[in-house]
PLY file of the C-alpha trace (Angstrom):
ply
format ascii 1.0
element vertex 448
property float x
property float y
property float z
element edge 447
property int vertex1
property int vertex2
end_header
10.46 22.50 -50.65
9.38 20.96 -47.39
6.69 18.43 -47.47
7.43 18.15 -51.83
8.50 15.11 -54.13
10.97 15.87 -56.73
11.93 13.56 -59.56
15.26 14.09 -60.97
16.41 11.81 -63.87
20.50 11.07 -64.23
21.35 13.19 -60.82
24.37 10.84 -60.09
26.63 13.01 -61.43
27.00 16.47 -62.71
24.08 18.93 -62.94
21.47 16.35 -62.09
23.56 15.58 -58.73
24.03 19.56 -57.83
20.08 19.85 -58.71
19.18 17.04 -56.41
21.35 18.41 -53.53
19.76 21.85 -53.43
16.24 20.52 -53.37
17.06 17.90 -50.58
19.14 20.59 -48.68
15.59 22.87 -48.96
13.85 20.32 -46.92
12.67 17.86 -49.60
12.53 14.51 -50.88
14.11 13.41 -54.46
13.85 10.55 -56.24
17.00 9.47 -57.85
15.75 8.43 -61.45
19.47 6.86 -62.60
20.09 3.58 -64.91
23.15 2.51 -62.05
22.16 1.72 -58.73
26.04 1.62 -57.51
26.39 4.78 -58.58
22.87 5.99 -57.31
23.86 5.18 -53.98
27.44 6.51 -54.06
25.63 9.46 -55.25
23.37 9.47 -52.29
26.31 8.21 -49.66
28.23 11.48 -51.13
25.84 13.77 -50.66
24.45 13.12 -47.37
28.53 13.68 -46.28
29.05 16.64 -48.17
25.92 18.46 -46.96
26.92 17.39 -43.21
30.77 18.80 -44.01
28.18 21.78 -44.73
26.10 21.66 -41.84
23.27 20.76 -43.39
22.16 17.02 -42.38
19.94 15.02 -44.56
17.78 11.92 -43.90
17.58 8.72 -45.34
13.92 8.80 -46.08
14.97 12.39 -48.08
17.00 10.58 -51.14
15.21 7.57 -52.37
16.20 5.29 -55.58
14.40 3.98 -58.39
15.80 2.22 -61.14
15.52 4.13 -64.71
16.82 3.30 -68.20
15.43 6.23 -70.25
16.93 4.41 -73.61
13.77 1.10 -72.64
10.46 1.67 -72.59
10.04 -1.10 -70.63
12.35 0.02 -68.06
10.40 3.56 -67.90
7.04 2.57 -67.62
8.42 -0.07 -64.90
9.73 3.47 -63.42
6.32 4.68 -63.22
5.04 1.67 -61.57
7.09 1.99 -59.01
6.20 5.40 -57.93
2.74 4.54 -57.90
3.03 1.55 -55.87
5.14 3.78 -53.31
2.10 5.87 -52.95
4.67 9.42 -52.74
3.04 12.43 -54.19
4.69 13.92 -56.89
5.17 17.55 -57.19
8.08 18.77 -59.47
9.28 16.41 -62.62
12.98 17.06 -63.51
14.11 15.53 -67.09
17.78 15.74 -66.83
19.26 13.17 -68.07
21.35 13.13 -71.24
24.01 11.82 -73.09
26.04 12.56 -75.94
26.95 9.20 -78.39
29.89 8.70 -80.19
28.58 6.13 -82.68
25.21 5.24 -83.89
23.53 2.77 -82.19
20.13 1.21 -82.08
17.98 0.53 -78.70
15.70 -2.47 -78.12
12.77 -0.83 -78.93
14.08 -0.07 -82.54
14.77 3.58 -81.88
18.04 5.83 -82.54
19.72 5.16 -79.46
20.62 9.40 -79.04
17.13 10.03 -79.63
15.99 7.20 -77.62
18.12 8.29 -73.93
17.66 11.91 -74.82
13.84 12.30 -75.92
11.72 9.73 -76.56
12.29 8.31 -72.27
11.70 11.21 -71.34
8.39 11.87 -73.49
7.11 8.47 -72.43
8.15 9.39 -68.56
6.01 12.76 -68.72
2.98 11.48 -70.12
3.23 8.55 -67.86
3.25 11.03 -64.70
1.29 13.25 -65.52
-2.21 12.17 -64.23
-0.36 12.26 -61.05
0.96 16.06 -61.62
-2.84 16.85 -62.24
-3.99 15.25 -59.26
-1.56 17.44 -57.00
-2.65 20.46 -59.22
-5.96 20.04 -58.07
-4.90 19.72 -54.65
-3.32 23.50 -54.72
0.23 21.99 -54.66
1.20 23.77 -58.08
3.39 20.92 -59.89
6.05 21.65 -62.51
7.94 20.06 -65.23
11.25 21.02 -66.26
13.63 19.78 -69.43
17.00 20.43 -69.34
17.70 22.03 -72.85
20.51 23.00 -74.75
21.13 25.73 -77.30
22.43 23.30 -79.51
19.05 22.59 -80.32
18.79 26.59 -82.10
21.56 25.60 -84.66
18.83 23.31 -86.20
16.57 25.30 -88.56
14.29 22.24 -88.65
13.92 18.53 -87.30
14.64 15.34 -89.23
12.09 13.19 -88.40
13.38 10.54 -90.74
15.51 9.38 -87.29
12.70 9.17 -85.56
11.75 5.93 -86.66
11.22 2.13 -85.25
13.14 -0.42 -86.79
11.96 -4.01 -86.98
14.21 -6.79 -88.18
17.72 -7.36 -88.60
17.57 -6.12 -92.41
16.02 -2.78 -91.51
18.53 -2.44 -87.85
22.01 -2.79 -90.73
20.31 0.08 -92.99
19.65 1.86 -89.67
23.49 1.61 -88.50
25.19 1.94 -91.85
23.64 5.49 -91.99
25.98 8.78 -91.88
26.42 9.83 -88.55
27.35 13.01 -86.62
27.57 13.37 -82.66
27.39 16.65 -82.44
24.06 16.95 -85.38
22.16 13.88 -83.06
22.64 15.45 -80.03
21.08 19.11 -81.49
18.26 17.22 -82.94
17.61 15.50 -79.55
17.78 18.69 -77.98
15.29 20.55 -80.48
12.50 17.51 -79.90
13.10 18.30 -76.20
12.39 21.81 -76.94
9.23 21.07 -79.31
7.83 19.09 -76.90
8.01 21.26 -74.48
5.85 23.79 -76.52
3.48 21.21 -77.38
2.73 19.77 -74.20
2.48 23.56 -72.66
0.34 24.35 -75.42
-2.08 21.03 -74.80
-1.90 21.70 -70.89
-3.31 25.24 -71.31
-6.13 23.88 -73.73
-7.12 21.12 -71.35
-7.43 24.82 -68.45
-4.18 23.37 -66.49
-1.80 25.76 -64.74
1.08 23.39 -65.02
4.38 25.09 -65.74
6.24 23.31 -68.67
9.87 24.57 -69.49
12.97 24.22 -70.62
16.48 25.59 -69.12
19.66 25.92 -70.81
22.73 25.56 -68.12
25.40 27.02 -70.31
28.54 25.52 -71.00
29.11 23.09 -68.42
31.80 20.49 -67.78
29.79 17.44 -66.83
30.30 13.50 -68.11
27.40 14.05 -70.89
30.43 12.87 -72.78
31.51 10.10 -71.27
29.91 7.62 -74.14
31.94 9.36 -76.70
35.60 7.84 -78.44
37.64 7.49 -75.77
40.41 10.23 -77.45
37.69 12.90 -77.28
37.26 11.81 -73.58
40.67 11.89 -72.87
40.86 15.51 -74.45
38.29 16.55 -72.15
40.00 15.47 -69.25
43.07 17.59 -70.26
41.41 20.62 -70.56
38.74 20.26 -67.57
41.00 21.93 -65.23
42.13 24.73 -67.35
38.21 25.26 -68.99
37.29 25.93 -65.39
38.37 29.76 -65.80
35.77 29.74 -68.84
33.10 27.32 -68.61
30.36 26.32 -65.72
30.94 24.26 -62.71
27.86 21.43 -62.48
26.84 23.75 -59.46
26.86 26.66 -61.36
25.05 25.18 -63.82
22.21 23.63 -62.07
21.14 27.18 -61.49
18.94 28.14 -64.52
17.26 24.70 -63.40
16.99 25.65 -60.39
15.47 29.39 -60.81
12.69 27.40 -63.16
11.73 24.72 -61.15
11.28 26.79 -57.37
10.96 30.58 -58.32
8.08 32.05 -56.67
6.80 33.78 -59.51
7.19 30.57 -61.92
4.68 28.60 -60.28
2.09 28.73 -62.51
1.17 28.57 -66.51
0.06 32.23 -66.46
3.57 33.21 -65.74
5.40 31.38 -68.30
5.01 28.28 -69.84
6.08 26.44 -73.09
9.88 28.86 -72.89
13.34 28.53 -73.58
15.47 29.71 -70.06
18.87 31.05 -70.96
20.47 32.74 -68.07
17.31 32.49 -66.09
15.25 34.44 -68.57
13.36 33.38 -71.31
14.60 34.51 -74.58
11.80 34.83 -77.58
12.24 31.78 -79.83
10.00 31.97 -83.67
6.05 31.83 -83.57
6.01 29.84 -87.06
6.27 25.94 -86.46
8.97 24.07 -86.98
10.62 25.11 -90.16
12.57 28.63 -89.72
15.80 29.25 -88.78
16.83 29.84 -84.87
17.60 33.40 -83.63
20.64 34.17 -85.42
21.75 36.35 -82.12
21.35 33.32 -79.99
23.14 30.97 -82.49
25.97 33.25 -82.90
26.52 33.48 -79.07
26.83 29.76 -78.47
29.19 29.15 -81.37
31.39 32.17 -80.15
31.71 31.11 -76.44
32.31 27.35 -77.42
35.30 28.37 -79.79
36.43 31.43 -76.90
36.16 28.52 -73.97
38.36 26.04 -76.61
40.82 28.46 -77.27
41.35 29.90 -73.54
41.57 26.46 -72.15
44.24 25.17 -74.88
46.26 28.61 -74.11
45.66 27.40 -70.08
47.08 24.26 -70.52
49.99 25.35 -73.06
51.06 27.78 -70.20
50.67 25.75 -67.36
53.10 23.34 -69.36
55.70 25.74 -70.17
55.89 26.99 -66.72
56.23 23.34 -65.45
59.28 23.14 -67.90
60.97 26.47 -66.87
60.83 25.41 -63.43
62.37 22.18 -64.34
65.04 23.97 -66.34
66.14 26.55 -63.49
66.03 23.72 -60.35
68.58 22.17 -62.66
70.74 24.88 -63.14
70.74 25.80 -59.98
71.05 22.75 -58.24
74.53 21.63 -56.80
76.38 18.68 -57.88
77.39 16.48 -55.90
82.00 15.30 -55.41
80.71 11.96 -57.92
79.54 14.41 -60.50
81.87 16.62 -60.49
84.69 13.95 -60.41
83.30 12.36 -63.26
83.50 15.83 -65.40
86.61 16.63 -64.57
87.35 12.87 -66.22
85.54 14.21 -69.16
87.73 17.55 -69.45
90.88 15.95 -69.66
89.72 13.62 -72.61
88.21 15.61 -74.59
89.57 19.22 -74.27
89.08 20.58 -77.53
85.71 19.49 -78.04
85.10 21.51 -74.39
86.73 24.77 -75.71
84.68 24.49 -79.29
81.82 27.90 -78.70
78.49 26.61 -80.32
75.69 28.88 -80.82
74.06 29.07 -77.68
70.30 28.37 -77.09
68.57 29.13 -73.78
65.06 30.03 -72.40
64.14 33.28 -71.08
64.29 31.84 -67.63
67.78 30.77 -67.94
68.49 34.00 -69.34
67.77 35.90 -66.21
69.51 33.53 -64.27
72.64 34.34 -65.72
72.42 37.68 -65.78
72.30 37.63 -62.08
76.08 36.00 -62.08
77.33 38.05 -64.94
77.97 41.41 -64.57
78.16 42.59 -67.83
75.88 42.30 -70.32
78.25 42.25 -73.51
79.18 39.17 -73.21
75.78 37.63 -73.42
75.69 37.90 -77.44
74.54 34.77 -78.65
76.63 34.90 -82.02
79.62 35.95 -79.77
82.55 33.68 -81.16
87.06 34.01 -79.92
88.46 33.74 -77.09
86.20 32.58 -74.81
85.77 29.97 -71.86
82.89 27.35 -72.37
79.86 27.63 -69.86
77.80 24.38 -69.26
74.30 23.94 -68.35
72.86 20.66 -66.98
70.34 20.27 -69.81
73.71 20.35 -72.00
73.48 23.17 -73.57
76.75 25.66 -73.82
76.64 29.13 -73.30
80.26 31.11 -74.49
81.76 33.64 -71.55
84.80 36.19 -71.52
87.77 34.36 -70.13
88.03 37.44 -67.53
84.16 36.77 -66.33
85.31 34.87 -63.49
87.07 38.03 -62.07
83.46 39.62 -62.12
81.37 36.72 -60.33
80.53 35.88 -56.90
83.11 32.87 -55.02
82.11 29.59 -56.05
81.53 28.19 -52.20
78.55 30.99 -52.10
76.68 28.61 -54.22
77.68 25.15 -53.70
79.04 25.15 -49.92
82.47 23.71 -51.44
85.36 25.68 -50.32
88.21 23.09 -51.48
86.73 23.06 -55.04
89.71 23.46 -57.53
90.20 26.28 -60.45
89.43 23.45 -62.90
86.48 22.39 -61.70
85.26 26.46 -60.74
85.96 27.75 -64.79
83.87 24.75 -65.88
80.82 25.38 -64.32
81.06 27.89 -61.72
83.01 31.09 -61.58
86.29 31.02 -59.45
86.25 33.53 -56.00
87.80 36.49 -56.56
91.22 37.55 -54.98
90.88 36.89 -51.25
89.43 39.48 -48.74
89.46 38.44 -44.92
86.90 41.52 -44.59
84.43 39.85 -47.13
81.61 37.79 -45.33
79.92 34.99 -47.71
76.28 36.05 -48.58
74.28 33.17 -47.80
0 1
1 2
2 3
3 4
4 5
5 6
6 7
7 8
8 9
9 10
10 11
11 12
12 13
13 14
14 15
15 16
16 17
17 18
18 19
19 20
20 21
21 22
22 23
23 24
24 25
25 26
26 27
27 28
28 29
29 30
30 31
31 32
32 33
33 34
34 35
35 36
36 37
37 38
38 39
39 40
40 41
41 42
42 43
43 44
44 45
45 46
46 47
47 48
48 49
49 50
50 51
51 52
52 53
53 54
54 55
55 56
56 57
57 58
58 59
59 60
60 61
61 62
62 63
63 64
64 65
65 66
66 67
67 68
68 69
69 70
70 71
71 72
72 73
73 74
74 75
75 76
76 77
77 78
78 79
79 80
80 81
81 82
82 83
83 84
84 85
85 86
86 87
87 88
88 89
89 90
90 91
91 92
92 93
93 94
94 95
95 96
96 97
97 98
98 99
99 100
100 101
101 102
102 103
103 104
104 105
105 106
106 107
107 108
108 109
109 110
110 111
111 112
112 113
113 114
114 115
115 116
116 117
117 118
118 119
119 120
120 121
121 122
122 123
123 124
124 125
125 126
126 127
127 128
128 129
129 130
130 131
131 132
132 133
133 134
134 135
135 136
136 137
137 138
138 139
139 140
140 141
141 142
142 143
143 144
144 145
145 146
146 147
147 148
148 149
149 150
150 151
151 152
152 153
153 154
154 155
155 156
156 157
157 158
158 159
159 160
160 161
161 162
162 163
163 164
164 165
165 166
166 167
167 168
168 169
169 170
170 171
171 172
172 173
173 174
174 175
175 176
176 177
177 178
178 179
179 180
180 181
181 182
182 183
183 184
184 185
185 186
186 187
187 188
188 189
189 190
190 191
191 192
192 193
193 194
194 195
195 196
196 197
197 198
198 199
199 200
200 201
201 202
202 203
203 204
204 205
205 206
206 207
207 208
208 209
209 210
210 211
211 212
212 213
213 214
214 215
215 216
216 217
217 218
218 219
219 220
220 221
221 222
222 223
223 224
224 225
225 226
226 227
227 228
228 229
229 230
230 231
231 232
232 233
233 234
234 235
235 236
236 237
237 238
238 239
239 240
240 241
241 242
242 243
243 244
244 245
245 246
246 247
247 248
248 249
249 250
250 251
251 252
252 253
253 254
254 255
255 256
256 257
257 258
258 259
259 260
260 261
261 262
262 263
263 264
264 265
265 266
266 267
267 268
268 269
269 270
270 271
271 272
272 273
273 274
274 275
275 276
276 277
277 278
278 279
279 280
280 281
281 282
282 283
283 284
284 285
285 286
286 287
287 288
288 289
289 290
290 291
291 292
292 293
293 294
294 295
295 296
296 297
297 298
298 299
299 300
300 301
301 302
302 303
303 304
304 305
305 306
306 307
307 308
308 309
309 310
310 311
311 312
312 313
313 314
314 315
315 316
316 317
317 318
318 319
319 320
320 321
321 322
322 323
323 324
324 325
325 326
326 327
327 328
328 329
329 330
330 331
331 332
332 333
333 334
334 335
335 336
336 337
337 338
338 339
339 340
340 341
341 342
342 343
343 344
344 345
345 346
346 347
347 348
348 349
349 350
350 351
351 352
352 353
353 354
354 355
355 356
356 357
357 358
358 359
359 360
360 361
361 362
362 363
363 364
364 365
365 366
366 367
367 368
368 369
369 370
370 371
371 372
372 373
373 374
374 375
375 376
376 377
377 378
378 379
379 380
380 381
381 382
382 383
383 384
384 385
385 386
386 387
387 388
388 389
389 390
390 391
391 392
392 393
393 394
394 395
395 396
396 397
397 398
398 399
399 400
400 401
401 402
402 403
403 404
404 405
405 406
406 407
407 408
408 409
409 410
410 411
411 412
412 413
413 414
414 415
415 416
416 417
417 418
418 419
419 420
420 421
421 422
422 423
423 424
424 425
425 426
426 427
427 428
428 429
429 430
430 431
431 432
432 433
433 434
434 435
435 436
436 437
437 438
438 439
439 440
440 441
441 442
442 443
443 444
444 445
445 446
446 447
């Protein structure tokens, strides 16, 4: 990549960031295409320390910044301006940049504002470029474009193209927003024009005798922020289950590599070798030959739903576990722990006023964790029937729960002090919540 301009639109964060970092760790120069420029150069800061933590050091002059709001026209063709007027050749045109909306909205120029971020910028941004992709072409230094995709964009048998519409006036913008809408069905549809324009514009470059490479790449099921526009409970939900979902689903580095395979492969660099396809697992998978109007692979679309639901369910199981083990561990440091001369003071108060209620057996009600730890003071397992009801001593846990014993257990236990240090601990206290010593034995040694 030495010597090559990349353009990488929304690589702030998440795939686009991981993309940008492997091209400027090959030796070349990206241009960070973001709508923030605090979080462009944070971006840039961060990356320039992690690839020196990996002993890889990157110039200044390698990670350059132009302002880009793919959702304004204005703001792209400004875009384009500016990478004229900084006279760098480009070579490789990465479209990114997503995001996923939670409401319906409606952009400046009039335009669906999911449609708007997710297609029509980056429509306008590769026509806009691409005299300048030509003009490397025909100086040997084989361009490419790449669209991030999305299989998403196969569970629509057809596009709408009723949303993809300019509305003028304030009349027309209410009709606009008071339509149904569905995040998940904008997003696919913004996904499938990525994907038809894609064919198109490979289809017009070949007619026109250009070797320019135009694809698309599907990263998988990624965690990334796509979704950080969405109702802040769905946000919050993702959060919850982005550490558990890691066992399942992509990494942004892991995901950046279909992008990656299409956009620096060897044997990609040219039309003859594929152009106008649909990358899935850095292959190209065969997608219909009638336009526009029959249904998606039913294979593919079967595929996505099943690893979406599979990733939900594993990460849900993830965090249910990882809760319940948090608990157990809770329960057992509490049983265990010792208590201190105030505590048990103050239940030896509570003994002597209410000694019936003490002695009444309830049924008991314990976790499998506090299970086995009282099997390892009891000896014999008879007495741990929960129904067990007579003449029985009560057994207290500290989560107040009370577990019956045989009056006689005590004579089966291990000494008190082996638990709690407390040698001058009286019978009392010992048959209320920790088994008295045995008769005494000056050969015995405490076991620690």
């Amino acid at each position: 990549m030495k010597g090559r301009v990349s353009i990488v639109t929304g690589c702030n964060t998440g795939i686009g960031y991981e993309t940008a970092q492997a091209l400027a760790e090959a030796d070349g120069t990206v241009i960070f295409a973001c709508r923030s420029e605090d979080k462009a150069r944070a971006a840039i800061a961060r990356m320039m320390e992690d690839s020196r933590a990996a002993g890889k050091e990157l110039s200044e002059d390698q990670l350059l910044f132009l302002p880009l709001d793919l959702a304004s026209l204005e703001s792209v063709r400004g875009f384009v301006d500016a990478v004229h007027r900084s006279k760098l050749e480009v070579h490789l045109l990465i479209l990114n940049a997503g995001v996923m909306l939670g409401s319906r909205s409606v952009t400046k120029d009039g335009l669906e504002g999911t449609l708007a971020a997710n297609h029509f910028g980056h429509f306008l941004l590769a026509l806009l470029l691409l005299p300048t992709l030509q003009e490397a072409e025909a100086r040997g230094q084989q361009p490419r474009i790449v669209m991030l995709g999305s299989t998403t964009c196969l569970l629509h048998g057809k596009f709408d193209f009723s949303e993809a519409v300019i509305v003028n006036g304030e009349a027309e913008r209410k009709v606009a927003l008071d339509k149904p809408y569905s995040l998940m069905e904008a997003y696919g549809q913004s996904k499938l024009a990525n994907l038809l324009f894609v064919r198109e514009l490979s289809r017009r470059m070949k007619e026109l005798g250009s070797q320019i490479p135009v694809n698309c790449a599907h990263p998988g099921q990624v965690l990334t922020e796509v979704m950080r526009d969405m109702h802040p409970a769905l946000v919050l939900l993702t959060k919850v289950f982005q550490i558990p979902g890691q066992a399942l689903i992509k990494t942004p580095r892991q995901g950046s590599f279909c992008t990656l395979h299409v956009a620096t492969a060897p044997e990609l660099a040219t039309a003859a070798a594929a152009s106008g396809e649909f990358f899935v697992r850095l292959q190209p998978i065969q997608l219909p030959e009638a336009p526009f109007g029959v249904e998606a692979p039913s294979s593919v679309i079967a595929r996505h739903i099943a690893v979406l639901v599979l990733s939900l369910l594993m990460s849900l199981a993830l965090a249910l576990a990882q809760m319940k083990t948090e608990k157990l561990s809770k329960e057992v440091k509490a049983t265990l722990a010792p208590r201190t001369p105030a505590q048990r003071s103050s239940e030896a108060v509570g003994d002597a006023e209410e000694p019936q209620r003490r002695r009444r057996p309830k049924r008991v009600r314990r976790s499998p964790l506090q299970r086995m730890v009282l099997q390892f003071f009891i000896a014999d397992e008879g007495s741990e029937d929960e129904s067990s009801q007579g003449d029985e001593g009560p057994y207290q846990l500290d989560d107040g729960c009370w577990i019956s014993l045989p009056e006689d257990a005590c004579a089966r236990t291990r000494p008190a002090e082996h638990f709690i240090g407390d040698k001058n601990i009286s019978q009392a206290e010992s048959n209320r919540g920790i088994p008295a010593p045995p008769e005494d034995n000056e050969d015995d040694e405490p076991v620690g």
